[in-house]
N, C-alpha and C positions, 0 to 999 in steps of 0.2 A: 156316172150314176152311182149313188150309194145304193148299199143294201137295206133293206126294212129294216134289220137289226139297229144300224148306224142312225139311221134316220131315227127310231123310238128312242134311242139311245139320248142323241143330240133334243130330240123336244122334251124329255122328261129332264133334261138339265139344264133347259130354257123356264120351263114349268118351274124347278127349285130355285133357280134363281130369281124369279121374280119374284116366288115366295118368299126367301130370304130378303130379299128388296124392301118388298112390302111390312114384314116382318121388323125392318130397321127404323123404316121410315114411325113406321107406328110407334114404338121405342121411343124416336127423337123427340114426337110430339108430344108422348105423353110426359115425356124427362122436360122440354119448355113448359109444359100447363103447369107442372107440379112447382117449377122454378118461378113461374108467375104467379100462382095460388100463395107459395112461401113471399112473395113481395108484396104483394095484396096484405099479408097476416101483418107483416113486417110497418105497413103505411099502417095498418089500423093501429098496431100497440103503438105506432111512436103518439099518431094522435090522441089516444088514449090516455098515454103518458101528459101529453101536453093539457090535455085537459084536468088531470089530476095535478099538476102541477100549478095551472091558473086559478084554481079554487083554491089549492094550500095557501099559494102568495094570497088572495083575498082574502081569505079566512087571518092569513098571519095579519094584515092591515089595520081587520077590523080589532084586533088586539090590543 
């Protein structure tokens, strides 16, 4: 049988650890949103691009 000491000991570093856990986990998620937000930017300027670029070629046509 442990002591109360050991015992408070062992749960306050069950306790940190899952806070660190939790603490990580939340990190990772928000490190993927921000990496899918930047690809999301990334899809919109290409088509933006393409779009600017379909009207230049018509515009040069109608020239």
């Amino acid at each position: 049988m442990t002591s109360p000491l050991v015992s408070d000991m062992i749960a306050r570093a069950k306790g940190r650890s899952l806070l660190a856990l939790l603490f990580i986990l939340t990190l990772l998620v928000g490190i993927c949103l921000g990496l899918k937000i930047l690809e999301l930017q990334q899809v919109a300027e290409s088509a933006l691009n393409g779009v600017i670029a379909l009207a230049l070629a018509m515009w040069a046509v109608r020239l």
